[in-house]
Every structure is written in structure tokens, then in C-alpha cells.
N, C-alpha and C positions, 0 to 999 in steps of 0.2 A: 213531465216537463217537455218531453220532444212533441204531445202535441197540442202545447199550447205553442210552441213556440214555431208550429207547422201550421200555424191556421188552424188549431180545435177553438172550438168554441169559448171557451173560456178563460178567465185574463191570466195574462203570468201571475204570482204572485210578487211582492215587494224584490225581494232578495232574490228571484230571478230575475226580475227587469234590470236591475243593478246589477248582476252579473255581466246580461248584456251591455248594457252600457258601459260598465269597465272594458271588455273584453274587445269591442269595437273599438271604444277610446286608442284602447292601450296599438291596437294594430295601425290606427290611423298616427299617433303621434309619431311611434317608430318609424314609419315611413314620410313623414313630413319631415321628422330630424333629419335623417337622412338627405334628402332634397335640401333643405334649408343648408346643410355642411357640403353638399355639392356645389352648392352656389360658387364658391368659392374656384372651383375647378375650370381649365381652358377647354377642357374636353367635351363640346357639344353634345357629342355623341350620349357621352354616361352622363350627361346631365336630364337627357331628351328619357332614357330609361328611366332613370327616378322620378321622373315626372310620373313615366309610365306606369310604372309602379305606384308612385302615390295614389297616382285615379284611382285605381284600383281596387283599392286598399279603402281607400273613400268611398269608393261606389259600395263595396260589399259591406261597407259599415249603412251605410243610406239602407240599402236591401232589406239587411237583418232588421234593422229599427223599424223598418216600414212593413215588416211583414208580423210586426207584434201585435198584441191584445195587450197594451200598458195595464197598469192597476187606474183605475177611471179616471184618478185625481193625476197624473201624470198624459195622459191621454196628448191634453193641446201641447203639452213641452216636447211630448216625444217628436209630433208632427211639428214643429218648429226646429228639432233637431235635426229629423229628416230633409226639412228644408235646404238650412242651411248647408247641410252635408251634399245636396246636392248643386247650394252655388260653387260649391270650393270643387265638386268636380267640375262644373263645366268655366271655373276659372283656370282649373289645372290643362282642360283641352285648349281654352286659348294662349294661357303660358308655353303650350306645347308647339301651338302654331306662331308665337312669337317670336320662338326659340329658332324657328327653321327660318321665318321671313326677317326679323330685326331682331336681333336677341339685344340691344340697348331699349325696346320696349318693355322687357321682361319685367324688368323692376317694377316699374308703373304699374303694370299688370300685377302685380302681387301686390303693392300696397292699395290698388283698387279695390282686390279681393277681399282684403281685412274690414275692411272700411263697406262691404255690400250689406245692404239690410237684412240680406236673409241671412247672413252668417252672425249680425249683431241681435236680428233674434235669436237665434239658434244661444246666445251666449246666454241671453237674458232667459231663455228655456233652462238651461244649464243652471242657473242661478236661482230659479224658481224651484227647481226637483232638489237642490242642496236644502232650499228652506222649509221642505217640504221633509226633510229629515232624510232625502234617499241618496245612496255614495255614489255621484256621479263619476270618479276617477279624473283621467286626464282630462273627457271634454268638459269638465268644469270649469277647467282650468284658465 
């Protein structure tokens, strides 16, 4: 498994790729919860960190998917997940710079992000690997 999952030649199987994909899911939701229940907060500061953290958490989910060999039929979903996973970073940096320059931007900015094509691929990716019989977890969601 480490080296397929390091760049060996050959594809994950089923039930590792689904691994991955839970395992990533489950990192990125926890910290999107997170962010999302800070919304709530006065405190700029620890809000600007959860952002931080979310990218993060985003981005190393982006990383791992992109550095997979899917099982073939999952191939175009993965790279639609990757996609997506990489709008929702680079919506979280401008969330990040909203926060500093207008934070009544902020909102806008998040319901832009839901609503970007690469993230409504990325769902329709998600929706396609479910039909496909494989347990995508939370990004299915």
C-alpha cells in the first residue's frame, strides 16, 4: 500500500482509494466545522487561524488525492475532487484576506465559494464514485 500510494506504479486498489478518500474527507470536514462554528466569534484573530488551519487541512487533502493512482474508473472523479479541493483553498486565502481588509465581505465570499464550478464538480465527482459503489464518507456529502 505505501507504494502505491507514494507514486509506485500501480493503482490503489478499491478499498484503499476509499480509505483515502474517507480519511482526507473526515480531516477536511473537522476543520471546516470548526471554521464554520467560529463564524460566529468577535475574535478576528482565532477566526483568521481557523481559516489557517482549514487551508491546510484542504490543501493536504488536495496533495494526497493528487498524488494517487485511483482504480481507472474513478480516475476523472478523483481529478475533479482534486479540483475542487483546490478552489475551496484558494477561496479560504481570499476568505483570509477579507478577514483582514473587510470582514462584511467574508460572507459573500463563502457563499461564492459553494456556488464555484470547481467545487460543484468536485460534488458531482463525489456523486459519481457513490454510484460507482465506492464509500466516499464525508466528501460525498
Amino acid at each position: 500500500m505505501l507504494l502505491a500510494a507514494c507514486g509506485g506504479s500501480s493503482r490503489l486498489s478499491k478499498s484503499q482509494y476509499e480509505q483515502h478518500l474517507q480519511n482526507d474527507g473526515k480531516a477536511v470536514a473537522n476543520t471546516i466545522a470548526t471554521l464554520t462554528g467560529a463564524q460566529t466569534s468577535t475574535d478576528l484573530g482565532a477566526i483568521v487561524k481557523k481559516v489557517d488551519s482549514a487551508s491546510v487541512a484542504v490543501k493536504q487533502a488536495a496533495d494526497d488525492l493528487d498524488s494517487l493512482k485511483p482504480p481507472s474508473d474513478a480516475e476523472a472523479d478523483n481529478a475533479a475532487l482534486v479540483t475542487g479541493l483546490r478552489a475551496i483553498q484558494s477561496g479560504l486565502a481570499k476568505l483570509k484576506k477579507a478577514l483582514a481588509a473587510n470582514p462584511l465581505q467574508a460572507a459573500a465570499i463563502g457563499r461564492d465559494l459553494q456556488q464555484a464550478p470547481a467545487v460543484k464538480a468536485a460534488e458531482k465527482a463525489a456523486a459519481d464514485l457513490k454510484k460507482k459503489g465506492y464509500k466516499v464518507g464525508v466528501l460525498g456529502d
